[in-house]
N, C-alpha and C positions, 0 to 999 in steps of 0.2 A: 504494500500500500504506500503510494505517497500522499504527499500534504502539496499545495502549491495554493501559496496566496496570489490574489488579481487585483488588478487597478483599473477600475473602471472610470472613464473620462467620458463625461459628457460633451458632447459635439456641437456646435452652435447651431447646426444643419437639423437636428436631430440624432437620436439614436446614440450608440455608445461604443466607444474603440474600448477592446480591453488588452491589456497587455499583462505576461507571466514574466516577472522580474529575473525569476531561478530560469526560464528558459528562455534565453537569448534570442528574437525573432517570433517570436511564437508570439504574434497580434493574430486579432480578430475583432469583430463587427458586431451589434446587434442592435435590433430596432426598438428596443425597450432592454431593463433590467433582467428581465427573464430571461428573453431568448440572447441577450449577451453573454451571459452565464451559461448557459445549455451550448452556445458555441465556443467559449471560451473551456467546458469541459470535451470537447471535441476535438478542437485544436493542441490540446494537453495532449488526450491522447493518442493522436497520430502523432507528436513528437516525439512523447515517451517510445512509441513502440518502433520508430526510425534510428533513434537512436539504438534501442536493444536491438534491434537488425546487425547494426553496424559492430557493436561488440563495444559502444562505448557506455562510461558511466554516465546514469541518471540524476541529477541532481534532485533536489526538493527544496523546500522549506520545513521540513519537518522538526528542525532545531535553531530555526531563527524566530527572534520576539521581534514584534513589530508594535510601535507606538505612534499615533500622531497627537505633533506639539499645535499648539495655539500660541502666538504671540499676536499681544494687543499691539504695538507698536513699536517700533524698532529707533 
């Protein structure tokens, strides 16, 4: 099993790019939150299993913490 956190970026067009930090190139699309997420677990895993093709290793996120800061003003 792996873990992989997303970042979902809302688009001024609409819809949502999402991008896998731990996997390098691995963006995708979606036209809401949902179906971002359902392509963005897609895109995951035709990466993951391109890579176990190849014979190389898989990263994750499975032991990184992530936190977002707030600053009021700088």
């Amino acid at each position: 099993m792996y873990t992989y956190k997303i970042h979902l970026h809302k688009e001024a067009e609409g819809g949502y790019t999402v991008s896998v930090p731990a996997l390098p190139g691995c963006i995708t699309y979606g036209e809401d939150v949902d179906e971002a997420i359902a392509m963005a677990k897609e895109a995951i895993e035709l990466y993951v299993e391109e890579l176990q093709e190849r014979g190389e290793i898989v990263p994750d996120d499975s032991n990184t913490l992530e936190y977002s800061l707030t600053l009021e003003s700088v």
